[in-house]
MMTF fields as JSON, N, C-alpha, C and O atoms, coordinates in Angstrom:
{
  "mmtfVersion": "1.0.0",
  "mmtfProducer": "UNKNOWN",
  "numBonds": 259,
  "numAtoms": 260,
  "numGroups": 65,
  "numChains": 1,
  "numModels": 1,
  "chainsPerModel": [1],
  "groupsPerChain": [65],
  "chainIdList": ["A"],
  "bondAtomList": [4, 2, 8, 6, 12, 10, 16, 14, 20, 18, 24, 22, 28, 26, 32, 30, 36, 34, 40, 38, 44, 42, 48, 46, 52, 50, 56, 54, 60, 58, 64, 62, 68, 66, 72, 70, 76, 74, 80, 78, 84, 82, 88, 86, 92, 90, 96, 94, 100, 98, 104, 102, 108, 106, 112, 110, 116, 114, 120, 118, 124, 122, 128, 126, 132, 130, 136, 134, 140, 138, 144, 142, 148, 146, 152, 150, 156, 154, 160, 158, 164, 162, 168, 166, 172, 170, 176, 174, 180, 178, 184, 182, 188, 186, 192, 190, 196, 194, 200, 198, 204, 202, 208, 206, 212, 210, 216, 214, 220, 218, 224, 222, 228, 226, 232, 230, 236, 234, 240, 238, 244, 242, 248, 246, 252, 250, 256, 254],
  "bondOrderList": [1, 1, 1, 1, 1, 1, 1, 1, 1, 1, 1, 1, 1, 1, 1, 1, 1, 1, 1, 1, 1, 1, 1, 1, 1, 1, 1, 1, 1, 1, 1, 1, 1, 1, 1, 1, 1, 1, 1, 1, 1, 1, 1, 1, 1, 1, 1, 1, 1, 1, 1, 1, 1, 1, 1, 1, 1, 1, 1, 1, 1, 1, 1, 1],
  "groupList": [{"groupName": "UNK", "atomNameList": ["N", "CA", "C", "O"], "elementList": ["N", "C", "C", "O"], "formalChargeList": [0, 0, 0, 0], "bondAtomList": [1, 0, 2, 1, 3, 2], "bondOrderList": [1, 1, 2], "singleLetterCode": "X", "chemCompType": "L-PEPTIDE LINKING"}],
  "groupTypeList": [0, 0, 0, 0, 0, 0, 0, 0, 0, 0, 0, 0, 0, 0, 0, 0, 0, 0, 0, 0, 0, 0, 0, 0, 0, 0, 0, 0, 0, 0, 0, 0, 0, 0, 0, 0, 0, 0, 0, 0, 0, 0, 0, 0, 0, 0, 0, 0, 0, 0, 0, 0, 0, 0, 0, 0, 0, 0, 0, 0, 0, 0, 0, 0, 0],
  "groupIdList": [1, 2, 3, 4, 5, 6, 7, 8, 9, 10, 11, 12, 13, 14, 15, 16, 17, 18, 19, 20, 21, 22, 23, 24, 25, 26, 27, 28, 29, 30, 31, 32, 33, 34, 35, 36, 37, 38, 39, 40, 41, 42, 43, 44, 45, 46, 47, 48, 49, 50, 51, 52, 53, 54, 55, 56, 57, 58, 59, 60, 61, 62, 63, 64, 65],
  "secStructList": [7, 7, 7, 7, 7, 1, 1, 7, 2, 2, 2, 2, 2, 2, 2, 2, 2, 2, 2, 2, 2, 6, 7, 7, 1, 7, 7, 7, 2, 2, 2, 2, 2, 2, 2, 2, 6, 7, 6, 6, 1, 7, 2, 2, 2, 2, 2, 2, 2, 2, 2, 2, 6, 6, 7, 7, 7, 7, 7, 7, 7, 7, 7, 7, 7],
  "xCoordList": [82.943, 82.402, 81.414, 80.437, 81.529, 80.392, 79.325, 79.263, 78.318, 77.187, 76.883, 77.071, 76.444, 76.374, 75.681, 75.144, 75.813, 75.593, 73.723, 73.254, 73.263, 71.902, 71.631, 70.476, 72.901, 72.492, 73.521, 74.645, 73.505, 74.1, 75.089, 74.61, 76.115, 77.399, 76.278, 76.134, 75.192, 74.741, 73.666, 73.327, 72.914, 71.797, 72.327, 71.535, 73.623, 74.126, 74.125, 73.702, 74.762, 74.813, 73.661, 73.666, 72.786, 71.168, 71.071, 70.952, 71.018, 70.785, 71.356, 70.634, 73.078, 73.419, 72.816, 72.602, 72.539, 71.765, 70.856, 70.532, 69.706, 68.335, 68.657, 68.012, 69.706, 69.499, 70.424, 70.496, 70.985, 71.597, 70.459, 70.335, 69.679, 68.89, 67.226, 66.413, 67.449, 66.462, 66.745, 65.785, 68.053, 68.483, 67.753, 67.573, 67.432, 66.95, 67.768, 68.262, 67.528, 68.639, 67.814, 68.312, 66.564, 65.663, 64.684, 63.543, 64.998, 64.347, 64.812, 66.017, 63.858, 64.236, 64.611, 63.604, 65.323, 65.748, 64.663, 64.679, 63.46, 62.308, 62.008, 62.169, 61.461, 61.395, 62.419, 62.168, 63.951, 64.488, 64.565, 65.295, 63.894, 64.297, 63.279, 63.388, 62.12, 60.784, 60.749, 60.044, 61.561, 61.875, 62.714, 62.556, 63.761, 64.38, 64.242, 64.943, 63.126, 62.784, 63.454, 63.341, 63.89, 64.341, 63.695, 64.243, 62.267, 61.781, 62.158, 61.658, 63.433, 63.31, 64.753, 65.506, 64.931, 66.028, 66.0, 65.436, 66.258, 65.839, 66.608, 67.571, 65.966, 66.733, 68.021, 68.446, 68.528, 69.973, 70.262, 71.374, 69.913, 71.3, 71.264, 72.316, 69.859, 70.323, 71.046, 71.989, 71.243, 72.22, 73.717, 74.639, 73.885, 75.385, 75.453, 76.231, 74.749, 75.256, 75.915, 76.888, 75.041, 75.138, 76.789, 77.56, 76.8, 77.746, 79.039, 80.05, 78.984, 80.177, 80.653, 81.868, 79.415, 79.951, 80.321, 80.689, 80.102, 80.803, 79.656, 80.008, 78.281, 77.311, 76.9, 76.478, 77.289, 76.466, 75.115, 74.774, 74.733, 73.315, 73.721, 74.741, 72.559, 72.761, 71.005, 70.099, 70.824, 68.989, 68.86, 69.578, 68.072, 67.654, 67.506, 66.765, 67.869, 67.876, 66.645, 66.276, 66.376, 65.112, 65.39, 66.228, 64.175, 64.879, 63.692, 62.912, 63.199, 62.146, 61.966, 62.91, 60.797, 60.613, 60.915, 60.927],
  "yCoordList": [-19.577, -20.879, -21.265, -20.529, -22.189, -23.055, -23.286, -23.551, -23.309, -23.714, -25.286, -25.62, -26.265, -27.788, -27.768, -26.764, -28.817, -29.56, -29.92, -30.55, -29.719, -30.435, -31.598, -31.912, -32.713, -33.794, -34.437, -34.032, -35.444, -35.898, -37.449, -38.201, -37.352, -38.44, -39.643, -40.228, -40.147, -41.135, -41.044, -42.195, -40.168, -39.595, -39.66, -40.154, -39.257, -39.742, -41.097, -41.432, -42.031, -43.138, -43.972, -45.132, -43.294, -43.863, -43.549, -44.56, -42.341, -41.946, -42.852, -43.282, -42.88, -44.108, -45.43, -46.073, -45.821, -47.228, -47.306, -48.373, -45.942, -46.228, -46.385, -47.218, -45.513, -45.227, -46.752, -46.864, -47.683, -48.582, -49.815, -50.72, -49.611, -50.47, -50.645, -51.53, -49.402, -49.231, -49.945, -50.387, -50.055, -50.799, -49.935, -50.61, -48.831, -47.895, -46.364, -45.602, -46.491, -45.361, -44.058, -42.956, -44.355, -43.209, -42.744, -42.75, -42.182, -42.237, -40.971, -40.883, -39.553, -38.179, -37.359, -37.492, -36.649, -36.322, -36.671, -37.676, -35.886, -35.508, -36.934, -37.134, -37.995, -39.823, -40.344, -40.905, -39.998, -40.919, -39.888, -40.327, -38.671, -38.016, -38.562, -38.788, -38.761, -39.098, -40.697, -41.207, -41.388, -42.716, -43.325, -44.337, -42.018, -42.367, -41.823, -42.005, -40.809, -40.357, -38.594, -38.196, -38.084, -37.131, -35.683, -34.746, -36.001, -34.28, -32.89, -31.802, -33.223, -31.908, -31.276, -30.506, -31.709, -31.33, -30.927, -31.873, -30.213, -29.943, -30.912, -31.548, -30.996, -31.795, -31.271, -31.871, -30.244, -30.189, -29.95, -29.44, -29.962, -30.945, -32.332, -32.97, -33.043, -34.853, -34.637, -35.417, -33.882, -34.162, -33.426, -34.243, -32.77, -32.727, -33.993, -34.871, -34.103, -35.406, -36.748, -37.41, -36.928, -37.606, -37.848, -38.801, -36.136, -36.115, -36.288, -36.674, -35.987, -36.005, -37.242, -37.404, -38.781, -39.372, -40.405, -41.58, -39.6, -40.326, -40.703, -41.437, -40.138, -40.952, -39.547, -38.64, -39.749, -38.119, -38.862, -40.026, -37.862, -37.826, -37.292, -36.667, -37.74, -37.095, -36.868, -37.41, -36.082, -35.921, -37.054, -37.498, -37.206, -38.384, -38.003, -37.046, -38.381, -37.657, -38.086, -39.188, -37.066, -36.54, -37.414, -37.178, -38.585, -39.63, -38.985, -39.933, -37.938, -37.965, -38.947, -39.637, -39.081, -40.555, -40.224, -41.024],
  "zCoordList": [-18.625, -18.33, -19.437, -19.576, -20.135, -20.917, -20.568, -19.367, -21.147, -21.044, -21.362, -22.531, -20.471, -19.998, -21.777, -22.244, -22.399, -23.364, -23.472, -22.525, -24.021, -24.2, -24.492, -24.78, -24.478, -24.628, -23.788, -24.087, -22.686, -21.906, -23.104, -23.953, -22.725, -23.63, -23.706, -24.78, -22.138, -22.187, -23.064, -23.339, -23.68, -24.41, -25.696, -26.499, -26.256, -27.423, -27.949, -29.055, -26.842, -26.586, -26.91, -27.322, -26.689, -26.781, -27.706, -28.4, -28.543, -29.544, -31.224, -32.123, -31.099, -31.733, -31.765, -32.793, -30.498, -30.52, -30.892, -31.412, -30.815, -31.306, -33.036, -33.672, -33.73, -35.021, -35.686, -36.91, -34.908, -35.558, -35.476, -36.301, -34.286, -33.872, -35.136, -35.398, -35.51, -36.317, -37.748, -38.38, -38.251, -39.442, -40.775, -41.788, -40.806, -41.789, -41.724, -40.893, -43.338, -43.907, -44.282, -44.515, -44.297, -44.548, -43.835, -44.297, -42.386, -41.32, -41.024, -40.786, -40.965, -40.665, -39.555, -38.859, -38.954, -37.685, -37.079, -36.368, -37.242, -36.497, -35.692, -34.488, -36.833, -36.396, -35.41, -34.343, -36.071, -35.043, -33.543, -32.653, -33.298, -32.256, -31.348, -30.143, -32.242, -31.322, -31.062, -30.191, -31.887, -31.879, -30.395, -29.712, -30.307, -28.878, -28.013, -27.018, -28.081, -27.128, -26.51, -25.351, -27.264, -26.887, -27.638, -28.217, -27.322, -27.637, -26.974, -27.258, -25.755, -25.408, -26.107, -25.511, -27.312, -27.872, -29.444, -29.995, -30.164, -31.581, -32.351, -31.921, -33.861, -34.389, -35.201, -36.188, -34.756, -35.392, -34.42, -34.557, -32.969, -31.968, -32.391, -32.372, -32.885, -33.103, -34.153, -34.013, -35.429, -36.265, -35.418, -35.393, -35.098, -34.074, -33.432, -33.805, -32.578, -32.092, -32.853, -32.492, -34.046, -34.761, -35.386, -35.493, -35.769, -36.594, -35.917, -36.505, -34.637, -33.278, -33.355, -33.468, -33.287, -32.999, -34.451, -34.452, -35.482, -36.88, -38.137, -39.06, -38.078, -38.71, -38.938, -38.22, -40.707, -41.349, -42.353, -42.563, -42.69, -42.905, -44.413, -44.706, -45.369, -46.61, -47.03, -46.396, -48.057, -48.512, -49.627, -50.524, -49.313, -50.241, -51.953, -52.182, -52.635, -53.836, -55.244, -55.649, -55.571, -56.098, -57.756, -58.626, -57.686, -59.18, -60.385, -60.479, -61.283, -61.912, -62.858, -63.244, -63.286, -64.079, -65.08, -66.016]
}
């Protein structure tokens, strides 16, 4: 038997909306986790989730002058 998911389909759901709702591309797990509200979850379940439902993440890349 599996162990139940730590993030409910409707908690994903939320989760997408908060990060489209936000209209920013440089906003770090940690922000958008505390943004929608879901501290009782780490942030590489929000990047699984993320990535489940089609929206990957990349590091921002390092420009020296």
């Amino acid at each position: 038997m599996r162990r139940p998911g730590a993030l409910t389909e409707t908690e994903k759901d939320h989760l997408v909306a908060t990060q489209a709702k936000l209209e920013t591309r440089t906003m770090s797990l940690v922000d958008l986790q505390c943004e929608a509200g879901l501290g009782h979850v780490s942030p590489q379940t929000i990047l699984t989730a993320l990535s489940e439902r089609g929206i990957s993440c990349c590091r921002e890349e390092l420009k020296l002058f």
